[in-house]
MIFI-508027 format. One line per field, with one value per residue: residue in three letters; x, y, z of N, C-alpha, C in turn; residue number from 1. Coordinates in pm, 1 decimal, padded with zeros to 6 digits. Example, Ala and Ser with C-alpha at 12.3 -4.5 7.8 and 13.67 -1.06 7.14 Angstrom:
# MIFI-508027
fidren c(ALA	SER)
nxx c(01319.0	01285.0)
nyy c(-00569.0	-00225.0)
nzz c(00780.0	00708.0)
caxx c(01230.0	01367.0)
cayy c(-00450.0	-00106.0)
cazz c(00780.0	00714.0)
cxx c(01320.0	01290.0)
cyy c(-00330.0	00003.0)
czz c(00780.0	00787.0)
panu c(1	2)
END
This chain:
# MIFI-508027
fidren c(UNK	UNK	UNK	UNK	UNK	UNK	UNK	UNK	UNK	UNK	UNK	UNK	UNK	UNK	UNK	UNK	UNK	UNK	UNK	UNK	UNK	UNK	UNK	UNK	UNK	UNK	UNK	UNK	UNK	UNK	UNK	UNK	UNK	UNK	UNK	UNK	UNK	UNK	UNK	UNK	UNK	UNK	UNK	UNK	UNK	UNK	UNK	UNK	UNK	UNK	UNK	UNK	UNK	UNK	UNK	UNK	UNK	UNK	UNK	UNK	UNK	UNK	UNK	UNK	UNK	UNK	UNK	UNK	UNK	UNK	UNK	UNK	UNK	UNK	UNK	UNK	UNK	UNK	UNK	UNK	UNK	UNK	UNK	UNK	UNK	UNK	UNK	UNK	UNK	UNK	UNK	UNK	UNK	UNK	UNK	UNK	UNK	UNK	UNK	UNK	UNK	UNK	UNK	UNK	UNK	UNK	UNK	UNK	UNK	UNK	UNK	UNK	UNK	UNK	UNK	UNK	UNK	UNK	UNK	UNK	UNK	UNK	UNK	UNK	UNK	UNK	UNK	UNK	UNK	UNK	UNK	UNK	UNK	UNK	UNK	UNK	UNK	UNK	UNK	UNK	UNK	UNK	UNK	UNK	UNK	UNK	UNK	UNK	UNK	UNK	UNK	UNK	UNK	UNK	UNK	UNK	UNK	UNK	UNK	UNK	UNK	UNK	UNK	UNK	UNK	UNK	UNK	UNK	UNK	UNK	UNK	UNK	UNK	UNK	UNK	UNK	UNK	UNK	UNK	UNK	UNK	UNK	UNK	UNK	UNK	UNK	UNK	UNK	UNK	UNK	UNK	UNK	UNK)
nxx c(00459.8	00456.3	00725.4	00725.1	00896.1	01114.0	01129.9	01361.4	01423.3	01210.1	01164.2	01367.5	01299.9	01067.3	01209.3	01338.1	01155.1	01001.1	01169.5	01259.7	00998.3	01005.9	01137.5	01062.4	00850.5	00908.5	01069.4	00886.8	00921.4	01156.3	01179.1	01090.2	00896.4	00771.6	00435.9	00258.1	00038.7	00177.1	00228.9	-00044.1	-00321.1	-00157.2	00046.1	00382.5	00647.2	00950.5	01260.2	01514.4	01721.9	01968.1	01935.4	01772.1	01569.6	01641.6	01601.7	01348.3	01266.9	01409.4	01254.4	01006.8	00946.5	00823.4	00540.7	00447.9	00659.9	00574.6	00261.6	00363.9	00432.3	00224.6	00090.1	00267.6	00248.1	-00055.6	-00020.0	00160.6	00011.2	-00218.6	-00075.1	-00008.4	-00245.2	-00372.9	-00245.8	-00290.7	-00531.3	-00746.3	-01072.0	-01105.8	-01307.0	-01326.1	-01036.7	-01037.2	-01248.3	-01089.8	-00900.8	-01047.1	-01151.3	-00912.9	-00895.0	-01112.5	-01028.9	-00794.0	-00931.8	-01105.5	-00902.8	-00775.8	-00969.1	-01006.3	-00839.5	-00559.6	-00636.1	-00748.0	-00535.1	-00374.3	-00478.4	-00637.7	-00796.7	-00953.9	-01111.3	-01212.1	-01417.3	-01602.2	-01591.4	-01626.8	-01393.1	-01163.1	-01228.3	-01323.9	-01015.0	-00850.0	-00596.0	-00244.0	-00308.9	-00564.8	-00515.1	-00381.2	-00567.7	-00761.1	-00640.9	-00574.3	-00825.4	-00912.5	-00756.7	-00826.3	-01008.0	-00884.5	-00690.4	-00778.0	-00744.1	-00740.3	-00340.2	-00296.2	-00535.8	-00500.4	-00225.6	-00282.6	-00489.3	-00323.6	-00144.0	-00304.3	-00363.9	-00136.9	00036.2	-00194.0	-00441.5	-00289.1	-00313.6	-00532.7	-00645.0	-00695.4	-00527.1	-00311.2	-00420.1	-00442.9	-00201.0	00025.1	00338.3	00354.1	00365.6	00548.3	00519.1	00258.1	00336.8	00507.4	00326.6	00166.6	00290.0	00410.6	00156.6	00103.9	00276.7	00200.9	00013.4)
nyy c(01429.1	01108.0	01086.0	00985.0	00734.8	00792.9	00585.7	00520.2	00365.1	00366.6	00587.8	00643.8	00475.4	00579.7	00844.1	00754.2	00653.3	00895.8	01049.7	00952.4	00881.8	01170.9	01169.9	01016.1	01164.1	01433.0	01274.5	01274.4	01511.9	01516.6	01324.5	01294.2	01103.5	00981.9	00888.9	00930.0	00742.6	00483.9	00167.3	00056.4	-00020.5	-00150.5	00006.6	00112.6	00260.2	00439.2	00433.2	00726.5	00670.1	00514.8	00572.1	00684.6	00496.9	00330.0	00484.3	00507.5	00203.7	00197.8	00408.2	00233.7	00092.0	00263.7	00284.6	00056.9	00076.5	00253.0	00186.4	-00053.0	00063.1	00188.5	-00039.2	-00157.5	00084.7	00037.2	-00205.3	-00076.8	00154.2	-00008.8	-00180.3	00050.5	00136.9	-00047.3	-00079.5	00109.8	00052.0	00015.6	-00053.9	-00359.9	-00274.9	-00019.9	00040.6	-00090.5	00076.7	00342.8	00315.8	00250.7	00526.0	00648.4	00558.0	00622.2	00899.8	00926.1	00847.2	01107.6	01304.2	01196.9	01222.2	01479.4	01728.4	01576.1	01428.5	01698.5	01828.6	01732.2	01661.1	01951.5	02122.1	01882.0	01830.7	02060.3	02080.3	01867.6	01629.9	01302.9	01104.9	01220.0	01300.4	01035.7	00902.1	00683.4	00592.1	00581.2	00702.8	00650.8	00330.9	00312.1	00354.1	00170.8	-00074.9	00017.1	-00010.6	-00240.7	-00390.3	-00336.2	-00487.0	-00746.5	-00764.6	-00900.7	-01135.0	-01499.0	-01627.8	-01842.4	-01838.3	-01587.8	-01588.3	-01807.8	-01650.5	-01439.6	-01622.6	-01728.8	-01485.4	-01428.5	-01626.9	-01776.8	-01576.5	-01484.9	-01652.2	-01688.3	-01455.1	-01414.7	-01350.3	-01497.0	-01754.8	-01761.9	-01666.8	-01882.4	-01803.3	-01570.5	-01618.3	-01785.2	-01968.0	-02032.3	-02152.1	-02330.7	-02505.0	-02622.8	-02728.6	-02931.6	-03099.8	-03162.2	-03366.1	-03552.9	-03653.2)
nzz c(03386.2	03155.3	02942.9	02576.5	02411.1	02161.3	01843.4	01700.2	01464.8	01330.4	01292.3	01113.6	00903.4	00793.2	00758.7	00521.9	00368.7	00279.8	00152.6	-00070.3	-00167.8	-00229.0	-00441.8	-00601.1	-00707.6	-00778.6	-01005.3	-01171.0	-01334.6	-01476.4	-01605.0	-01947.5	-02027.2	-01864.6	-01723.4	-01428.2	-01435.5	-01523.3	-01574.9	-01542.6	-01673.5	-01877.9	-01951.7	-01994.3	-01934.2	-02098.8	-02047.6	-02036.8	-01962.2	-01761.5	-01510.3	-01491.4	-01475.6	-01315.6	-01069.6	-01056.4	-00993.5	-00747.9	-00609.5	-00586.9	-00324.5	-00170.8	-00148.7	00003.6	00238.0	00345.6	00408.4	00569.1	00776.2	00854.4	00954.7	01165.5	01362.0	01402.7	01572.0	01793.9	01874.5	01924.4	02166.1	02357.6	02397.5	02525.6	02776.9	02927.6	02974.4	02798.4	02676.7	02413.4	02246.2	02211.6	02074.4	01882.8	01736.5	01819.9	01529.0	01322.8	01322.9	01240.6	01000.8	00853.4	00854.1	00714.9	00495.7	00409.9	00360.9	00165.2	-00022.0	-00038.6	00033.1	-00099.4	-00354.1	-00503.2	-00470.0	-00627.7	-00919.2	-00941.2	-01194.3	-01264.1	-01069.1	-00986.3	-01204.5	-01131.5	-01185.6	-01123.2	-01177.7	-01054.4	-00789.6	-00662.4	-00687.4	-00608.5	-00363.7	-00220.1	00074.5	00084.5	00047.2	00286.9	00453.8	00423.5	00496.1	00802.3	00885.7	00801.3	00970.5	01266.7	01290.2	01228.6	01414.8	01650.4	01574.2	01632.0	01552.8	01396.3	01199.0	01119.8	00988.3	00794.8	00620.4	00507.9	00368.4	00204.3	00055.6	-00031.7	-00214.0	-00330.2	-00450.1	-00646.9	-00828.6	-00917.8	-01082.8	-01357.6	-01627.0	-01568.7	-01616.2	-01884.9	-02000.6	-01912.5	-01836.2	-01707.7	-01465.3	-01244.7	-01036.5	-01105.5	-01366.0	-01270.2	-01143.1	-01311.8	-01503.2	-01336.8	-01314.5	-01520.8	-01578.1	-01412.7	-01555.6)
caxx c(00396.1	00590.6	00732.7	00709.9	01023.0	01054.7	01204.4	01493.1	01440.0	01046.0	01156.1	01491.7	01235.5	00959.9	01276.2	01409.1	01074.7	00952.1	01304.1	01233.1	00878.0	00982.8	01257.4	00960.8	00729.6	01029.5	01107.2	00791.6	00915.3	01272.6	01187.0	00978.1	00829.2	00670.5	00342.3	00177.8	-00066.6	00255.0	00221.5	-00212.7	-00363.3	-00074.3	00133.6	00526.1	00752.8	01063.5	01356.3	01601.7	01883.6	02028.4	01993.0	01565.9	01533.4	01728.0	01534.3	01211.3	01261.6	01422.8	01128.9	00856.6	00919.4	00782.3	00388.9	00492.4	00697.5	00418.4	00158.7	00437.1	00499.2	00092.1	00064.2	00333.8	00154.6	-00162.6	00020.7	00192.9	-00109.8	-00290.6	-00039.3	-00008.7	-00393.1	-00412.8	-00142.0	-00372.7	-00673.6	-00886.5	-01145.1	-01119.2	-01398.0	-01214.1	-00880.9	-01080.2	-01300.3	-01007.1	-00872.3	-01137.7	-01133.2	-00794.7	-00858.9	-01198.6	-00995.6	-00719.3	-01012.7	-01114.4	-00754.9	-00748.6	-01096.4	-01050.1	-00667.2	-00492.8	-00678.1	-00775.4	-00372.0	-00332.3	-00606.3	-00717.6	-00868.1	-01046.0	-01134.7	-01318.7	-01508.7	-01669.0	-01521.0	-01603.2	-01288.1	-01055.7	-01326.1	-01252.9	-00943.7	-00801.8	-00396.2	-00208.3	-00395.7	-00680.6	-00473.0	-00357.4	-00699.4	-00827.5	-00570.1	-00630.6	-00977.1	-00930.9	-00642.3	-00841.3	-01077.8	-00766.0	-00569.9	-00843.5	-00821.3	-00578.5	-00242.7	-00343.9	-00605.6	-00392.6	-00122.9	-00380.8	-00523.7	-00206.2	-00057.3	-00419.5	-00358.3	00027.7	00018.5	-00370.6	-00484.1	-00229.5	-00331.1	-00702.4	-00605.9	-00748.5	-00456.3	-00265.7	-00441.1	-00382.1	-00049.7	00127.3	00461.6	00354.0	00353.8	00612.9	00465.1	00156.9	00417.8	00554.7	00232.8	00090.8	00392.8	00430.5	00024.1	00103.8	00358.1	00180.7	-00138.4)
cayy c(01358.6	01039.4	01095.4	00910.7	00757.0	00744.5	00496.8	00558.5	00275.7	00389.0	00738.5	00632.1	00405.9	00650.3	00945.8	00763.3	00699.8	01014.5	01113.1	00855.1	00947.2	01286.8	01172.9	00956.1	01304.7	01502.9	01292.6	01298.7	01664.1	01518.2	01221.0	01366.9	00990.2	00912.5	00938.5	00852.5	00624.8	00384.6	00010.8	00032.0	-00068.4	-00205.5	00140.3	00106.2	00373.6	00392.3	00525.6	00750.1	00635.4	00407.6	00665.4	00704.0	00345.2	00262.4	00552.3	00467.4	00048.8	00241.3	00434.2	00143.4	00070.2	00334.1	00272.3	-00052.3	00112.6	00366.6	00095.2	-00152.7	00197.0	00186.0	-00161.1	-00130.8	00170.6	-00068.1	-00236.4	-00005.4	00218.4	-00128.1	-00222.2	00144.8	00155.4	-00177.2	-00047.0	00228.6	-00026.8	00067.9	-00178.4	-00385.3	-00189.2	00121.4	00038.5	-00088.1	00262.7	00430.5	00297.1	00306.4	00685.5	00697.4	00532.3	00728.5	01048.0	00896.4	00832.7	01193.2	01350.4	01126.8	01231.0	01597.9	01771.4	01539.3	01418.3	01809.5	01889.8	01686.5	01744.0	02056.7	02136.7	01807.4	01822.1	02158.0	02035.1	01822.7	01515.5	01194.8	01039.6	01337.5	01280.8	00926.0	00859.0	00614.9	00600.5	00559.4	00701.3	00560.3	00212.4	00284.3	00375.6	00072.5	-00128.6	00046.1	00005.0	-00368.9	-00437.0	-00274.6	-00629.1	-00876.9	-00759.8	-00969.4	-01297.2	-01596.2	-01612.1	-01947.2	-01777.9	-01496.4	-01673.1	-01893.7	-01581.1	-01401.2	-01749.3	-01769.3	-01377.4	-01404.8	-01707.2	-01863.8	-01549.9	-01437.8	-01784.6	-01696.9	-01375.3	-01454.5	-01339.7	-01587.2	-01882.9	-01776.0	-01696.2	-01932.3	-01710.9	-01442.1	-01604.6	-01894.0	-02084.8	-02154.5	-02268.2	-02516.3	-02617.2	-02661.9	-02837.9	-03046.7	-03176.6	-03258.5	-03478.8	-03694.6	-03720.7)
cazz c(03275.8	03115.3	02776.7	02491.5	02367.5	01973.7	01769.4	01636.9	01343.3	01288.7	01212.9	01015.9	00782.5	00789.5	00652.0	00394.9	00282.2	00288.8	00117.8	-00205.7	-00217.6	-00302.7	-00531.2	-00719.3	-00745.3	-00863.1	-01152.3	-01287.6	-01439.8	-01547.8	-01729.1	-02027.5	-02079.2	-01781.6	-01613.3	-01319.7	-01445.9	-01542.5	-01530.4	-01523.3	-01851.5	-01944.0	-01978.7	-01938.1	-02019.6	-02190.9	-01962.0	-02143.6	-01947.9	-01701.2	-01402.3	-01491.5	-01453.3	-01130.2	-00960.1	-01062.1	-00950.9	-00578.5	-00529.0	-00556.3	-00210.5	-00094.9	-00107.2	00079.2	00349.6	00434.9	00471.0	00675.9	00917.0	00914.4	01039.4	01298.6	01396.0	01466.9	01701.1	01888.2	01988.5	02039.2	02291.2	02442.3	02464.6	02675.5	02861.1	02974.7	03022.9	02741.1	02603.3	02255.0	02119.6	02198.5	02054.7	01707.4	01721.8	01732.2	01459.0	01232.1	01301.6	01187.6	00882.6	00758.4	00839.2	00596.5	00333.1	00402.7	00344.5	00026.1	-00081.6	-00022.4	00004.4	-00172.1	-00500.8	-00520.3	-00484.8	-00782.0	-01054.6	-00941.8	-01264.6	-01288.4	-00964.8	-00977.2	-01262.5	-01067.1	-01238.0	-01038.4	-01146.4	-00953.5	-00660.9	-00597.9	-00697.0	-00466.3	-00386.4	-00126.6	00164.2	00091.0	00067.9	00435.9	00562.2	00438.0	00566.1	00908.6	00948.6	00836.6	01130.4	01357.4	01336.3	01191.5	01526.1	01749.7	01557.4	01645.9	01499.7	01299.2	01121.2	01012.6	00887.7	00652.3	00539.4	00453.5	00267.7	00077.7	-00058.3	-00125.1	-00311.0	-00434.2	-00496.9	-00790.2	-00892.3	-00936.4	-01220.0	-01542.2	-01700.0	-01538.5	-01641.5	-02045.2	-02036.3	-01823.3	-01834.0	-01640.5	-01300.6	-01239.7	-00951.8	-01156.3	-01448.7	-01238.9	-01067.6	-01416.5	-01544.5	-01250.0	-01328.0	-01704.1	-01592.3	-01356.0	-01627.3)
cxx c(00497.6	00579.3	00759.8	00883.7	00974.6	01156.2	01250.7	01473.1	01276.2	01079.8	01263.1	01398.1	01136.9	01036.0	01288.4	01279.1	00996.5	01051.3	01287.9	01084.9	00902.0	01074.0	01131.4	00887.0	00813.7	01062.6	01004.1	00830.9	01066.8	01261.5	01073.1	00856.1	00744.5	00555.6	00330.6	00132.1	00054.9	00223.8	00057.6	-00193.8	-00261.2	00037.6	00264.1	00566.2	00873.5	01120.3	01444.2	01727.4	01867.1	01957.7	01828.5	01533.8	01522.1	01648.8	01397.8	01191.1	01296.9	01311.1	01034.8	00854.3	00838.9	00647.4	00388.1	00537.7	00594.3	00324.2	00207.9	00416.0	00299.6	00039.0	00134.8	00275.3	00008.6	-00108.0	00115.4	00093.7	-00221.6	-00214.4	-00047.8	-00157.4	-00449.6	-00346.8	-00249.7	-00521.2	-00843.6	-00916.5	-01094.2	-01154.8	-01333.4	-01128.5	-00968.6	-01132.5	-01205.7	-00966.8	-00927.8	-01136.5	-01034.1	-00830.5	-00938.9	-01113.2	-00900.9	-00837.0	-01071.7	-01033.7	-00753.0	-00868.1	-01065.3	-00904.3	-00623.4	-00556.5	-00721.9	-00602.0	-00341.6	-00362.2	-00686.3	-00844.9	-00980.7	-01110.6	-01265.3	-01440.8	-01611.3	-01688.8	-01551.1	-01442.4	-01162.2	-01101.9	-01291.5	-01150.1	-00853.8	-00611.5	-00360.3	-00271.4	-00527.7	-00629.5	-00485.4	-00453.1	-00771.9	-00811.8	-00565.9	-00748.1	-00965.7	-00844.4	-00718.7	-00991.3	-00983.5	-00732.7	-00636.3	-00796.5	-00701.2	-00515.6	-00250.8	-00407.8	-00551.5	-00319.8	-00190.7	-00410.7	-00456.9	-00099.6	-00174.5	-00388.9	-00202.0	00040.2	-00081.1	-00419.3	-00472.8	-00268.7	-00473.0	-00701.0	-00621.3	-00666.3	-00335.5	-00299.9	-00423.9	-00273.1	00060.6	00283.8	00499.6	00347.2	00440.7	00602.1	00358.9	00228.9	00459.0	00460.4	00146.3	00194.5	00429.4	00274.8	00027.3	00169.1	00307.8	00052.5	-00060.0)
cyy c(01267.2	01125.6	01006.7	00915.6	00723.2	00678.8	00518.2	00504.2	00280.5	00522.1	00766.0	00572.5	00518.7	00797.9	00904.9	00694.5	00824.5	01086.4	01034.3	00861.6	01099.7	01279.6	01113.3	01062.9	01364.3	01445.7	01281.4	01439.3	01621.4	01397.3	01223.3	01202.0	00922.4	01004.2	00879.4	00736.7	00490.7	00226.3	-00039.7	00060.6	-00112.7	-00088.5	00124.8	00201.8	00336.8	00491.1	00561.0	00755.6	00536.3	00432.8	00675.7	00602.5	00289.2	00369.8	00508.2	00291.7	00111.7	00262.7	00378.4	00076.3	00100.6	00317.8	00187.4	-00002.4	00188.0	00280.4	-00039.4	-00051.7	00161.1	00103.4	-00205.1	-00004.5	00132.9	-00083.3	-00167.1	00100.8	00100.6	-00138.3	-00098.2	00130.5	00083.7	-00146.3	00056.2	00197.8	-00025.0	-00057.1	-00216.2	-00298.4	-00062.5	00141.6	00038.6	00029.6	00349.2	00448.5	00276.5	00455.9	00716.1	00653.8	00577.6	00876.2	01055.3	00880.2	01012.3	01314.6	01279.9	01222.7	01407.0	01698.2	01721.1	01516.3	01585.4	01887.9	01831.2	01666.8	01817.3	02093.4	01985.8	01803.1	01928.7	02136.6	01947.3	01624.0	01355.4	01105.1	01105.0	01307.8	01156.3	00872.8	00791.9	00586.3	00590.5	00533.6	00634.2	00390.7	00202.8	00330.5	00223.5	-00041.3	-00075.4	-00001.7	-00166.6	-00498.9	-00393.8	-00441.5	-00704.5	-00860.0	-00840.6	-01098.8	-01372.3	-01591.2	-01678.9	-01884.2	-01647.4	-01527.0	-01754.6	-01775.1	-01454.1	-01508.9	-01747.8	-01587.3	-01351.8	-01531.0	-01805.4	-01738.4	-01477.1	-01551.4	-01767.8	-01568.2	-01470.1	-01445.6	-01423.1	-01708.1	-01888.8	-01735.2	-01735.0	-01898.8	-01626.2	-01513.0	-01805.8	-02027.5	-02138.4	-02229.8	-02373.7	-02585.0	-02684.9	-02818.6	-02967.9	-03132.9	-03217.9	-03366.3	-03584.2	-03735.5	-03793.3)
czz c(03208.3	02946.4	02689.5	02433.5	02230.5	01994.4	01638.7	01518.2	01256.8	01211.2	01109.4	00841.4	00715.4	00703.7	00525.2	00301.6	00228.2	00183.5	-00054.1	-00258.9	-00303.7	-00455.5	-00654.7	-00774.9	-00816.7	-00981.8	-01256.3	-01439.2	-01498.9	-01646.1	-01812.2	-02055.8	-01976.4	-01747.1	-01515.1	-01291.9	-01464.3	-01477.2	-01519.3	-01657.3	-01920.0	-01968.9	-01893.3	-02003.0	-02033.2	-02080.4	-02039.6	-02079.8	-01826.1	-01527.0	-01361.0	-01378.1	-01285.6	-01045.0	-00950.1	-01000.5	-00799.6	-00551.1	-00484.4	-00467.0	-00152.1	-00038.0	00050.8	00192.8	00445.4	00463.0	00558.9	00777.1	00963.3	01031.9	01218.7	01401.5	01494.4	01588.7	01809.7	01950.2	02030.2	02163.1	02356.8	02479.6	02576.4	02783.1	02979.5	02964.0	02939.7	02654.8	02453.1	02183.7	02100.8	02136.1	01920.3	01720.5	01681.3	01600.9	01332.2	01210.7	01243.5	01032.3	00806.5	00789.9	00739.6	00436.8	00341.8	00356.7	00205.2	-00080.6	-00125.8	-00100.5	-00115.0	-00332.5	-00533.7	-00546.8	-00662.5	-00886.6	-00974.5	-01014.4	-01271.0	-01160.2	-00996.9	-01096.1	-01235.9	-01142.7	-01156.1	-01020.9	-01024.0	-00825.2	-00560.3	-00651.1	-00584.0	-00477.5	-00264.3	00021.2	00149.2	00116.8	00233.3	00525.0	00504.6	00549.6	00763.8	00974.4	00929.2	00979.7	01225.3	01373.3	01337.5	01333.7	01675.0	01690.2	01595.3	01525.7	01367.9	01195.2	01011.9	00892.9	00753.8	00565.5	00445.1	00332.4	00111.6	-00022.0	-00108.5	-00221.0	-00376.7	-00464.3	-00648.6	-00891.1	-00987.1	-01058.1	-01314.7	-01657.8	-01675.4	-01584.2	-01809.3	-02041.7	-01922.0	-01777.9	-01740.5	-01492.4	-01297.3	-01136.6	-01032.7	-01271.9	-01399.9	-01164.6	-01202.9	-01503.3	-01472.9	-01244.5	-01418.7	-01639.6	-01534.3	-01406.9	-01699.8)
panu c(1	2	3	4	5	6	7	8	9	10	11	12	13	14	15	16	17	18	19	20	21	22	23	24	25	26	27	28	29	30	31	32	33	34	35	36	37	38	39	40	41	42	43	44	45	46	47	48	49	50	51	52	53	54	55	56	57	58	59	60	61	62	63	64	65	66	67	68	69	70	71	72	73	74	75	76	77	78	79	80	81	82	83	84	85	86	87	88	89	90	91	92	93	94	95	96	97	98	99	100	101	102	103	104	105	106	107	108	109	110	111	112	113	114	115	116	117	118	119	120	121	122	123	124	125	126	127	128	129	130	131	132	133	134	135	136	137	138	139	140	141	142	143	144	145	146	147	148	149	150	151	152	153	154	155	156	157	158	159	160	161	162	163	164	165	166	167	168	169	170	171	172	173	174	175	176	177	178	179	180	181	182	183	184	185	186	187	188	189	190	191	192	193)
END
């Protein structure tokens, strides 16, 4: 039977996130000022030292790394699957499966690991709370169409959500501060009225 070789630089990325994820969970209980919810509704916390800070800005890789490992993921059981002659539809199928079993694992285990009590109350918010896994089952199930289309098309539709769609925020268009490309695309239109 062949064996699968790993990658050395998949499972190095995949530790030291795994290794900074836990460091982010852990200081929830040492830094009396944070929560979770941080940075939604507007909620920043106050770090009571130097040491808070700098861990909490390391860790916010992490979401990011786990849903880069996802994507690479895509394409490496795409290419193994073709390798081994199995249809389009097959390869997307799969991959849909992977990513409702990630919204199932989100839905179930995990938001239940972490408000228990609201959970058993029968709470909708505990129920669907969406986070990570759920991110990387979305992101699954939507690669599992993106990974047919030409390259062209990609690329447009990756340029239109990294920079027109921060553009299109409502809170962007009243306070011109908060996002510095539209300051200078705004500034650069005064000047030539």
């Amino acid at each position: 039977m062949h064996k699968k070789k790993r990658l050395a630089f998949v499972d190095f990325l995949r530790g030291t996130a795994i290794i900074l994820m836990a460091l982010d969970h852990a200081s929830l209980f040492w830094n009396k000022r944070r929560v979770a919810d941080e940075g939604l509704a507007g909620f920043f916390p106050h770090y009571e030292g130097l040491g808070q800070m700098v861990t909490r800005v390391i860790t916010h890789i992490t979401p990011t790394v786990f849903i880069f490992i996802a994507g690479f993921m895509v394409f490496l059981s795409s290419n193994r699957r073709q390798q081994y002659k199995a249809t389009q539809n097959n390869i997307s199928l799969h991959l849909v499966r992977r990513g409702i079993l990630l919204f199932f694992i989100q839905f179930t285990f995990v938001n239940f690991a972490f408000m228990t009590k609201t959970y058993m109350q029968g709470n909708l918010k505990a129920v669907f709370f969406l986070d990570v896994l759920w991110a990387i089952g979305c992101n699954i199930i939507i690669l599992a169409f993106l990974r047919r289309m030409h390259v062209s098309v990609l690329f447009a539709g990756a340029f239109l959500s990294i920079f027109v769609l921060p553009l299109l925020n409502e809170n962007t268009f009243l306070t011109r501060s908060n996002n510095l490309l539209m300051h200078f695309l705004l500034c650069f239109w005064c000047r030539e009225q």
